[in-house]
C-alpha positions in Angstrom: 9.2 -19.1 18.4 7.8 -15.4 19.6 5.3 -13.9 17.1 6.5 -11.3 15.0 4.5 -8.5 12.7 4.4 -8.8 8.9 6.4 -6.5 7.2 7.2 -6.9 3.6 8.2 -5.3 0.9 9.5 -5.7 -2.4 7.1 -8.5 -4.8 6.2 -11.7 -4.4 3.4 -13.2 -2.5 2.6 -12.9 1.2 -0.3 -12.7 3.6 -1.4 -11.8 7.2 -4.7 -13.2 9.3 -4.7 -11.5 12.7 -8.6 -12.8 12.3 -7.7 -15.5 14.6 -6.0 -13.2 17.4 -8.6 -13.3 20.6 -7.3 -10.5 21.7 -8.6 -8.3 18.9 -12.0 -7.0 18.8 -13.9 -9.2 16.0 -15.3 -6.1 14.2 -11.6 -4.6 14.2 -9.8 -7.5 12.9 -8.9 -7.8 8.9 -6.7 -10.2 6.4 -4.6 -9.4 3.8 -2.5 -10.9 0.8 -0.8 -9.8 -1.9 0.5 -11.3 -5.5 2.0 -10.3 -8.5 3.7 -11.3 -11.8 5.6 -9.7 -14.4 3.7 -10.8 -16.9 4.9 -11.0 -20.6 7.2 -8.2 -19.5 10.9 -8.9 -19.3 11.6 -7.3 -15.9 9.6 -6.7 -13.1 8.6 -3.5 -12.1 6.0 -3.2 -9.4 6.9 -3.1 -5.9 4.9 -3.4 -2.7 4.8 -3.0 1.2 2.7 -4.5 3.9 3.0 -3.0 7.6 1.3 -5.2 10.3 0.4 -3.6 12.9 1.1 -0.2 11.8 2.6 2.0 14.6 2.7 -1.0 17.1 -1.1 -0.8 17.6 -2.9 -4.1 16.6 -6.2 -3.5 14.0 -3.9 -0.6 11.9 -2.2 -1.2 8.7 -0.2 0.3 6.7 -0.9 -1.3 2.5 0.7 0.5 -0.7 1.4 -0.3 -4.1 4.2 0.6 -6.3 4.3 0.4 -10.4 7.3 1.6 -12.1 8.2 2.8 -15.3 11.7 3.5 -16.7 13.3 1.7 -14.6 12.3 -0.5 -11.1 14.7 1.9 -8.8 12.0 4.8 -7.9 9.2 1.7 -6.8 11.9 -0.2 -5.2 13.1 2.6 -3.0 8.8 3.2 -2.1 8.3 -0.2 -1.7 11.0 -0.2 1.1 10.8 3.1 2.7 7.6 5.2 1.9 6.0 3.2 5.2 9.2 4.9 6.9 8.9 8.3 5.9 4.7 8.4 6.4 5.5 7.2 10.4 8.3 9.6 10.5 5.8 12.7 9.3 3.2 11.5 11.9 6.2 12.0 14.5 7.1 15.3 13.2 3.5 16.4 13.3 1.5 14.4 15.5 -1.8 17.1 15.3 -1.7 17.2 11.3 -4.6 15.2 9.7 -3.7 12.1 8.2 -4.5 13.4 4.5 -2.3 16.2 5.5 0.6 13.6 6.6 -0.4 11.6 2.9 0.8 15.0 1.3 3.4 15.7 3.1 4.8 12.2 2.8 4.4 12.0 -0.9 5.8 15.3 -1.4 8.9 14.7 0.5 9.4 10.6 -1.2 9.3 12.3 -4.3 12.0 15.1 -3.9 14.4 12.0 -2.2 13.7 10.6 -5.4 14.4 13.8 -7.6 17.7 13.8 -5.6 18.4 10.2 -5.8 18.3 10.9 -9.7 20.9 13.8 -9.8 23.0 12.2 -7.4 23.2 9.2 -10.4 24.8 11.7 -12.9 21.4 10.9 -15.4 21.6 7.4 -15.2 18.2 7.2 -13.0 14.8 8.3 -14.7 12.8 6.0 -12.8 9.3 6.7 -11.5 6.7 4.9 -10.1 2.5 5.6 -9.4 1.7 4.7 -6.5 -1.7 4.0 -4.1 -1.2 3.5 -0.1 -3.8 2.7 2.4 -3.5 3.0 5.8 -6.2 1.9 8.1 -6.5 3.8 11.4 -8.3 3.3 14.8 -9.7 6.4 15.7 -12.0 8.1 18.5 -15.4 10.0 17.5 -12.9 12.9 17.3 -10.4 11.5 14.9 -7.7 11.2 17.1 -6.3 8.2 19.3 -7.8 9.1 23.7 -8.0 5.6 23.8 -3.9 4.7 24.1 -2.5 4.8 27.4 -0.2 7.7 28.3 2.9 5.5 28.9 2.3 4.0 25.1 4.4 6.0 22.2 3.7 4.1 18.4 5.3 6.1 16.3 8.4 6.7 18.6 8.1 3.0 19.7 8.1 1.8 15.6 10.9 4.3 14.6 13.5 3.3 17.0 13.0 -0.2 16.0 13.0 0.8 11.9 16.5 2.4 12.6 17.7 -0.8 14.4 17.1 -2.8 10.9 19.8 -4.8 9.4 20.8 -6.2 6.5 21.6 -10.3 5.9 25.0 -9.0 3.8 25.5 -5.5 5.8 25.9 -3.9 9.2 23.4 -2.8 11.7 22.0 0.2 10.6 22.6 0.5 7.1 19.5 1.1 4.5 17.6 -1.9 3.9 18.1 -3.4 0.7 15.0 -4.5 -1.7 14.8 -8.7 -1.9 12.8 -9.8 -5.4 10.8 -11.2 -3.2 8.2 -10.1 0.0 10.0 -10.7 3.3 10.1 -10.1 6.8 12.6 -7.3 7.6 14.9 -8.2 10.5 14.2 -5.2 12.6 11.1 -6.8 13.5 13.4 -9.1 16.0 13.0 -12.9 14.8 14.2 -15.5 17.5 16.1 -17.2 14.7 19.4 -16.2 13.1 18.7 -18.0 10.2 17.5 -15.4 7.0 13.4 -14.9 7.2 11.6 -17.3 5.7 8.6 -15.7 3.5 5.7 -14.1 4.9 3.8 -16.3 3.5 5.2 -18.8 5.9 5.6 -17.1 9.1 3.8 -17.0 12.3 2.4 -13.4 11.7 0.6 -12.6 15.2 1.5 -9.0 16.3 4.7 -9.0 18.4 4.2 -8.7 22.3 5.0 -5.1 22.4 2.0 -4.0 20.0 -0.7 -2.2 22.0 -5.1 -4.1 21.9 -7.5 -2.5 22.4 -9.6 -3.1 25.6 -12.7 -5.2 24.6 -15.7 -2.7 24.7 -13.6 0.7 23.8 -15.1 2.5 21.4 -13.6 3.4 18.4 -13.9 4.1 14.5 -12.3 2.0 11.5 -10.8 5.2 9.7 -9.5 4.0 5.9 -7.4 6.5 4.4 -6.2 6.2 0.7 -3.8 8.3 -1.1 -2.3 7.9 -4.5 -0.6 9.2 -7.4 -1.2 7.8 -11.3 -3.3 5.5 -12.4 -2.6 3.0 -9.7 -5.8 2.3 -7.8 -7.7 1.3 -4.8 -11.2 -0.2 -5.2 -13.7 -0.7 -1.5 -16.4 -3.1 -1.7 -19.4 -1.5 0.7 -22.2 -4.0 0.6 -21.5 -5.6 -3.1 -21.3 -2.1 -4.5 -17.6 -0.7 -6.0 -16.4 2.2 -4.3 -13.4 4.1 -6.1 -11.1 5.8 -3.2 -8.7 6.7 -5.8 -8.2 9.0 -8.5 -6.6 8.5 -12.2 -4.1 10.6 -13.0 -4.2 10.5 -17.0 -2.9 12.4 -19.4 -6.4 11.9 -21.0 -8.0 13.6 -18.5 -9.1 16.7 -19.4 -8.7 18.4 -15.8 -5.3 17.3 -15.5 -4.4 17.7 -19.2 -5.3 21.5 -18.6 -2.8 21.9 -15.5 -0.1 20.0 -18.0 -0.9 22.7 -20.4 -0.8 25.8 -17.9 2.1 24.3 -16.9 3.7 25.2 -20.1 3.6 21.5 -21.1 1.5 19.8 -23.6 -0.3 17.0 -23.9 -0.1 14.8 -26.9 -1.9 10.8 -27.6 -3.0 11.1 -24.0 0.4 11.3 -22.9 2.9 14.4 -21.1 4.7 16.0 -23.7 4.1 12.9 -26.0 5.7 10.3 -23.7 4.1 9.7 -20.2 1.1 8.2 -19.8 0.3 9.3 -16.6 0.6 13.2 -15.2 1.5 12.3 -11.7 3.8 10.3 -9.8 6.9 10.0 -8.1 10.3 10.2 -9.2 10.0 10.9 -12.8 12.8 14.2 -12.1 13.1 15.2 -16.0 9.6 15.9 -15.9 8.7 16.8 -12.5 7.5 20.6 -13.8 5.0 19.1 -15.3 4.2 15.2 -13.8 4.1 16.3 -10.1 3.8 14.0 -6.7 0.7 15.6 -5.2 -1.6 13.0 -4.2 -5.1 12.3 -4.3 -6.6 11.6 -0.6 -9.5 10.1 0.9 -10.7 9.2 4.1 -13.5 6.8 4.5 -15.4 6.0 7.8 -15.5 1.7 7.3 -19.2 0.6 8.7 -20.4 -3.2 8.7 -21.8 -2.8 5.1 -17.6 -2.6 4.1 -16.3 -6.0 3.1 -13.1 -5.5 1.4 -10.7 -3.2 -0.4 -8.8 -3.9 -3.3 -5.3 -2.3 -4.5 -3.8 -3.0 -8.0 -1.7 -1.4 -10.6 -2.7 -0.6 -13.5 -2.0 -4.2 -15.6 -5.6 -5.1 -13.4 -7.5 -1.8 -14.2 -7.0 -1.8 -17.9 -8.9 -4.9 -18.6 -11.3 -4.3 -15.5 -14.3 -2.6 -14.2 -14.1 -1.8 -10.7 -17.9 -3.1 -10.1 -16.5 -6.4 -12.0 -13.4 -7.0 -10.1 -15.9 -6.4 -6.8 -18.1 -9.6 -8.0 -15.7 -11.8 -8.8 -14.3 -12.3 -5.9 -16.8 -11.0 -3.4 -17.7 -14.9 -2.6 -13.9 -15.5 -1.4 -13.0 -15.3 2.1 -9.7 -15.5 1.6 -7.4 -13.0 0.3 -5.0 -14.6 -1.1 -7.2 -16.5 -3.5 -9.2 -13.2 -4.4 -5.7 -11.5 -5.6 -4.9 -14.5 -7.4 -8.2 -14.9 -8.8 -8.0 -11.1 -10.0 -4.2 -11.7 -11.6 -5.6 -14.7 -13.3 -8.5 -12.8 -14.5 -6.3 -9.9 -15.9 -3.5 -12.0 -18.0 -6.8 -13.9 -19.5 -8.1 -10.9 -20.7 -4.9 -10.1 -22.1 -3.3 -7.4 -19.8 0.5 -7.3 -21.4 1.4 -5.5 -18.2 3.5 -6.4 -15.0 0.2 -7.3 -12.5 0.3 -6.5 -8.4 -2.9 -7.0 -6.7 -3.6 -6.8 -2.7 -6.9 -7.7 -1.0 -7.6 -6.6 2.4 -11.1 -8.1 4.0 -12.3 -6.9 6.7 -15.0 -9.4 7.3 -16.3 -12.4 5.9 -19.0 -12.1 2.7 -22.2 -12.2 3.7 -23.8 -15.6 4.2 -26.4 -14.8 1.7 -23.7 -14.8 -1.1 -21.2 -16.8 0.4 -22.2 -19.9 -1.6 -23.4 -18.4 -4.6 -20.9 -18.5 -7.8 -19.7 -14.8 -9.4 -21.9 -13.8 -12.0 
């Protein structure tokens, strides 16, 4: 069977390793895995999306997580398309920074959303927070000398997005959301038979992704972006590194733009109901609860060992420095997220959980035996 990328979206659990790929420099190469449950909740709200290798270039990734609220429709819709829309902004302005592309990504998710909602004659009020990642190879300059001329990602990756096809509908009609993480068929599989879970698929980079030539000299760019209080958590050398931003209403910086805003903020929440004072979707209050995000961009060195994404049902039973220890001593990912679910639900979280790990190298030997304090 020809490899094929990971691409999922939607919840569930799935998981690349392109640690094993020869033909990726060590010190780029990363693994991921992501899991979630709904908790003691009746529905399930979070949504998710993986994108490996992001752009058709082996060592990027594109990682984002999706909680909703009033509804699962706004966090479907991102879990399924924001990856879309953020390689489609690159195309449109290939020169822009990437925090620049972040904004202008979020802004524009968040009016389809507002759109999406009066288009449903008020029967949408969905929203969703929401923190991406996307980790970039980059030259000392921050751009991408390295590719050859001949080689076009982005174009390359959106002329095979718009190729996608549904199990139940015609070529290209929008993708619809699975309850479950899956491989989307754009990505070419030699089988006509429905993708089986990522979880279970060969996920080496398809032959058309780009490596870098051994010895070229590049940076590990991470870039985070996110809206609510949906965050993302780097581990550099054992110490927690917040990349993220909580958008509260108990904050008093943001609780003063709700107020100038005309708004008001009352129990820590946007006019008394929303807990959170920025996300997307949300179109009955978007005056107030706007979809600006919060960037970062963080050069990764050796000292970096992992990152951590997760709604809020992880945070609000938590530290970051805690969640860092307990599962620095895990190489793999997919036991870390689970290991950080279980941990939340036994400290009594009562909310719908999502947690992705990304490592980008193995812990340290010193600690790799030792237990989590």
């Amino acid at each position: 069977m020809s490899p094929v990328p990971t691409n999922t979206n939607g919840t569930g659990n799935s998981a690349h390793d392109d640690d094993h790929d020869a033909a990726l420099p060590a010190h780029l190469s990363f693994k991921c895995a992501v899991t979630d449950s709904k908790g003691p909740r009746r529905t399930m709200e979070d949504a998710h999306a993986i994108v490996v290798p992001f752009a058709g270039i082996r060592g990027q990734g594109f990682f984002a997580i999706f909680d909703g609220h009033a509804g699962k429709q706004a966090a479907e819709w991102c879990g399924a398309n924001f990856s879309t829309c953020f390689l489609e902004a690159i195309k449109r302005e290939p020169s822009a920074t990437i925090p620049d592309v972040f904004n202008q990504t979020f802004h524009d998710v968040d009016g389809h959303l507002s759109r999406l909602s009066e288009e449903s004659d008020g029967k949408m009020h969905a929203g969703c927070t929401a923190v991406t990642a996307f980790l970039r190879l980059e030259d000392a300059n921050g751009k991408q000398s390295f590719l050859p001329s001949a080689f076009d990602p982005i174009e390359s990756a959106l002329a095979e997005m718009h190729l996608d096809t549904d199990s139940d509908g015609e070529e290209g009609e929008p993708e619809k959301v699975s309850n479950r993480s899956r491989i989307k068929k754009f990505f070419k599989p030699s089988s006509h038979d429905q993708s089986p879970p990522a979880s279970q698929m060969n996920t080496d980079e398809s032959d058309h992704a780009w490596t870098l030539p051994n010895g070229t000299a590049v940076r590990r760019v991470l870039y985070c972006a996110n809206v609510g209080d949906a965050r993302g958590v780097l581990c550099r050398a054992g110490r927690a590194v917040r990349l993220t931003y909580d958008h509260k209403g108990s904050d008093k910086q943001e609780a003063r733009r709700i107020m100038d805003a005309g708004g008001f903020v009352m129990s820590g929440r946007v006019n008394g109901v929303l807990a959170v004072t920025r996300s997307l979707g949300d179109s009955s209050m978007k005056e107030y609860v706007v979809g600006a995000p919060y960037t970062t961009e963080t050069e990764l060195n050796e000292e970096d060992e992992f990152l951590i994404l997760a709604c809020d049902g992880l945070w609000d039973v938590v530290e970051d420095q805690k969640a860092c220890e307990l599962v620095r001593t895990v190489a793999d990912p997919r036991r870390a997220a689970e290991e950080l679910l279980d941990y939340a639900y036994k400290n009594y979280s009562t909310d719908n959980v999502t947690v992705l790990v990304i490592r980008f190298r193995n812990p340290p030997e010193a600690i790799a035996t030792e237990p989590p304090q």
